[in-house]
N, C-alpha and C positions, 0 to 999 in steps of 0.2 A: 504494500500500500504506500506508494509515495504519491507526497502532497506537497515536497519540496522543493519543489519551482519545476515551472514549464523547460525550464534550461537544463532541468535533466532528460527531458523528452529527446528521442531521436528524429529523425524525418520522415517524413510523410511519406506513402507509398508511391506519388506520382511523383513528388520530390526525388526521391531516392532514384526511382525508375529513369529517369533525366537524365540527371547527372551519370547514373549507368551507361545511358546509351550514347551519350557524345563518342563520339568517332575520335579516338585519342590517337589517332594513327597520320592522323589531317592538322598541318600545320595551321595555326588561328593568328592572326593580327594580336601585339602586344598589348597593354598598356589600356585595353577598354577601350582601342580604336576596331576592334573586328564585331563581325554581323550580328553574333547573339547578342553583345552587350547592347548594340544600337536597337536591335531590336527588343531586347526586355525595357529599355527605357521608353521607348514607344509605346509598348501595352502599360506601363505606370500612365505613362501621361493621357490613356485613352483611360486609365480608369479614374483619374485626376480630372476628367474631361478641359483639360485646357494642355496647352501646353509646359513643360516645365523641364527645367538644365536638374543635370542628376547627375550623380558619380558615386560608387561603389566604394565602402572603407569594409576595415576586419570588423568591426565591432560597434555597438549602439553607444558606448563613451565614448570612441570616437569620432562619433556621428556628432556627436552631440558639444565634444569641445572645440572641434574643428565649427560648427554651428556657433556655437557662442564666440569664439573668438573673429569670425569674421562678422558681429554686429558691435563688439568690441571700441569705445572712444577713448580718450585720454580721461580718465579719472570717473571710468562709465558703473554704473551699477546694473545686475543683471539680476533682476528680479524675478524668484520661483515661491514656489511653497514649501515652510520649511524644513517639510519631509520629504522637498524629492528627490529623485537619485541627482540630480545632476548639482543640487547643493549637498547632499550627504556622502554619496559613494564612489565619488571621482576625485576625490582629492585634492580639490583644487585645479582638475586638469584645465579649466577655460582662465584661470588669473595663471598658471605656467605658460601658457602660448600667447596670454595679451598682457601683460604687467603691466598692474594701475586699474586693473578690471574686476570688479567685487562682484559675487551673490551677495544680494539682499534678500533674507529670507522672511515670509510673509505667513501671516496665519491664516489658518480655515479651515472647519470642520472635515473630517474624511477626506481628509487629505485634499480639500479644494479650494484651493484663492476663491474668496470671496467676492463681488464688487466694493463691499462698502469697505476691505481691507485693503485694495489696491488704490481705491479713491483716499485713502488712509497715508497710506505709504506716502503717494504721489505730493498731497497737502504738509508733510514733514518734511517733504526734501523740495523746495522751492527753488527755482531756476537761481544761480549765482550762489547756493550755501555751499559748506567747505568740506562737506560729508562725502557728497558725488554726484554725478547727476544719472535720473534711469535714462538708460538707452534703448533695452530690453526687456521684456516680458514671455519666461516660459512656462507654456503649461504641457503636465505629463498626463496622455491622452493612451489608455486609461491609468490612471492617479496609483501609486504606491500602495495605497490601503484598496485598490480595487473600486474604485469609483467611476465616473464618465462626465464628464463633461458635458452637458448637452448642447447643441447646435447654436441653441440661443443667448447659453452663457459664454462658448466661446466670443459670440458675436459681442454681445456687452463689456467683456474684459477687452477684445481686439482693438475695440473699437474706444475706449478709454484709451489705452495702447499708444494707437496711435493718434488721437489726439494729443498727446502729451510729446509728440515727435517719436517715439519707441518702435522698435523692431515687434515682431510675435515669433517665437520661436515653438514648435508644440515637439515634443518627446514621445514619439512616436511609436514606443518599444511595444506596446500591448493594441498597437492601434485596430488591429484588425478585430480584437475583441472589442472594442471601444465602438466601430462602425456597425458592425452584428448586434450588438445591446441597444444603439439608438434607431436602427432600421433605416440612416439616411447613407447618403452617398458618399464616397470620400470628401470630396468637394465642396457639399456641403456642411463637412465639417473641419474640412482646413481655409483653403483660398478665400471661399467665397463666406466664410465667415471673419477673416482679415487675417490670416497665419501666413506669413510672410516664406518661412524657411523652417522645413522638418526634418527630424530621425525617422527615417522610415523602417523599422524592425522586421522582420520574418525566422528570424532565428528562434526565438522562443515559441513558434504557432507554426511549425512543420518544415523548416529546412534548416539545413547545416547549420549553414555558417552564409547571411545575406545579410547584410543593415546598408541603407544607402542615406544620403543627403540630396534631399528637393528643393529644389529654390522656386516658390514663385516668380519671382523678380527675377529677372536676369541682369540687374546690373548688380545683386550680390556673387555673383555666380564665379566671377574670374576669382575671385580674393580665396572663396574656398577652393579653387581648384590651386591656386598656390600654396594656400594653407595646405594643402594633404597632398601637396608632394614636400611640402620640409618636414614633414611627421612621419615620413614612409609610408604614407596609407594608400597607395595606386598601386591595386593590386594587376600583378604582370599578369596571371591566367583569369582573366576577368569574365571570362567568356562560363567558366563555370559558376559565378553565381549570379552571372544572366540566364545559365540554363535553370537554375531552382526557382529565379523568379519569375518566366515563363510559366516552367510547370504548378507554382505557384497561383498565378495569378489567373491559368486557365479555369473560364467555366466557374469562376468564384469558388473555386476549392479554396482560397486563402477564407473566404467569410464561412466556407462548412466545417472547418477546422475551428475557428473562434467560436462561432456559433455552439458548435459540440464543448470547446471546452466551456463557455457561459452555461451551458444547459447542466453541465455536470456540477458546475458550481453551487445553480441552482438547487438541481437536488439534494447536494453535499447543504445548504444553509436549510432547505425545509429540516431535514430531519436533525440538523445541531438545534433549531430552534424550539422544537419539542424535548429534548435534553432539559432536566432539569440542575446538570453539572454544567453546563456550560452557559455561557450568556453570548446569544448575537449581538454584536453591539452596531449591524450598521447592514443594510440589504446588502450582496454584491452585485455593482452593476455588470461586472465581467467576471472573468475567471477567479478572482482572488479571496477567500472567506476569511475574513477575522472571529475569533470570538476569545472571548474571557474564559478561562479556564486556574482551577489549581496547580501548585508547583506539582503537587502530589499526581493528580490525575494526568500532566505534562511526562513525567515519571513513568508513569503504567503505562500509557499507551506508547512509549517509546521505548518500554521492555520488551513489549506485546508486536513486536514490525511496524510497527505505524511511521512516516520518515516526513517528518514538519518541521518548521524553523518556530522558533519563540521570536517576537518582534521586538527589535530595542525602544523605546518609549519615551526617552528623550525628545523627541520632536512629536511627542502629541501634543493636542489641546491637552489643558489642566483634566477636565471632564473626563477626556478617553483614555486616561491611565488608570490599570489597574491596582486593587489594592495590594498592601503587603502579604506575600504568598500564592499569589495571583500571576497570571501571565498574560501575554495577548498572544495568539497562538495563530499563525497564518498558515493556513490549508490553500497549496493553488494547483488547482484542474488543469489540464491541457486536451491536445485531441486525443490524445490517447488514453485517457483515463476512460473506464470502462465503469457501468451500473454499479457492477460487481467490486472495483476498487472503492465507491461512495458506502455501499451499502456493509465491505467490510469495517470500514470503520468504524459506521455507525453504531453496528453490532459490536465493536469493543468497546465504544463510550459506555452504549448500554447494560453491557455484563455489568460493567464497572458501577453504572447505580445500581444494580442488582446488588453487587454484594456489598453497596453499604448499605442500603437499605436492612441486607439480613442482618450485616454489623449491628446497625442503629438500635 
């Protein structure tokens, strides 16, 4: 029963099937100049329905510091939520490639910038004070704690954004879960709701190894393509993770895959929420379930096979931290998780009230 991230999942069976079949025999153009790459950026940009400059990095923090650094000013602040990965689990990778470039980390429930928090931030840092100025605005689409963003709220945050002169950066990594939960279209949930420049994930929801960078705008587009060649990130056989994005993005297998792992999620939060050891503390809008749980029952079910992370808590709201002896306990679905993975666990939660109840 693993529950400990979609990043332990392998690929998908048309992914896999892909990449098997390329003809390794056939000499290909280097550098993300040969036919599959131009052709998987083609099918992004038909499913983006507009056009948009892309290029291929290893990894979603790379996607994502090469992103931040080329919206990057002298003395600029880069404002997120201040639980998301790209303020928590990068190290600082966007102020190492732009020195003088800060996260400003912002509050809101489940893991979601707020408006009345951004309109917050923005009236404390006034044009000419010695703090910084924002240049940027990311949001992680779907959110750390498993949340989403809806259509409308991107639009309200973008659109504050840029009013205030700011770039929209969105963090792409769960996005295809993120599109599957709101029922709209890419599009309507980056561009045409004001997101300037994204992390585009597929790594975690059914291939290898694909994370790309989209630019709306094509006059950010050169800065990152110079950014990710002084990082080493132009990758020389590019052509293979143009073939996973293809197979990927055929036939919307990238939203049957999301969609599977949200539905698992869902079943995995109906039956925690009938538990009476554990507490839901928040719906998931995609694959990710939190809940409140004991150190004890943390314990058992991780003697018993169960494979979940405990959530560090430091960047909750005051509200969403557990008390002492308490944990937050993050369970995340993929396409691969099966009935039968949701339902065994459940059945261990369960035994476990069973025999306190006979304890009791």
């Amino acid at each position: 029963m693993y529950f400990a991230s979609d990043n332990w999942t392998g690929a998908s069976d048309p992914v896999a099937a892909a990449v098997a079949g390329i003809d390794r025999s056939v000499p290909a153009a280097a550098y993300g100049t040969d036919d599959l790459t131009a052709e998987a950026i083609a099918a992004l940009g038909a499913r983006f329905e507009t056009d948009i400059e892309c290029a291929f990095v290893a990894t979603g923090t790379a996607a994502n510091i090469l992103s931040a650094a080329v919206m990057a000013r002298p003395g600029g602040l880069y404002l997120t939520h201040r639980g998301a990965h790209v303020a928590v689990d990068e190290l600082g990778g966007a102020e190492a490639l732009a020195p003088g470039f800060r996260t400003y980390r912002l509050d809101g429930p489940n893991g979601k910038i707020t408006e009345q928090a951004l309109r917050h931030a923005l009236d404390e840092l006034p044009d000419g004070n010695r703090f910084g100025r924002p240049v940027a605005l990311s949001l992680t689409q779907a959110t750390e704690l498993g949340t989403v963003y809806s259509v409308e709220e991107v639009s309200t945050l973008a659109a504050i954004a840029h009013e205030a002169g700011m770039l929209v950066h969105m963090d792409g990594a769960r996005f295809a879960n993120a599109v599957a939960a709101q029922g709209c279209s890419p599009a309507e949930l980056t561009w045409r709701a004001g997101v300037d420049l994204m992390s585009f994930g597929a790594t975690k929801n059914g291939c290898w190894c694909a994370e790309a960078m989209i630019s709306f705008r094509p006059d950010l587009f050169r800065d990152l393509q110079i950014f990710r060649i002084r990082t080493g990130q132009v990758l020389s056989k590019s052509r293979f993770v143009a073939t996973q994005l293809l197979a990927y993005l055929k036939d919307d297998h990238w939203l049957d895959l999301a969609g599977h792992a949200n539905s698992m999620a869902a079943r995995l939060a109906d039956g925690l929420a009938e538990s009476n050891l554990v507490s839901l503390d928040w719906r998931p809008d995609g694959n990710e379930v939190f809940v409140t749980m004991s150190d004890e029952l943390v314990a058992s079910l991780t003697e018993r096979g169960a494979v979940f992370h405990t959530w560090p808590v430091g960047d909750l709201m005051p509200d969403e931290k557990p008390a002492r002896g308490f944990s937050l306990a993050r369970f995340v679905t993929s396409f691969a998780t099966t009935n039968e993975d949701v339902d065994g666990l459940l059945s261990l939660i369960a035994e476990s009230e069973t025999s306190m109840q006979k304890a009791g």
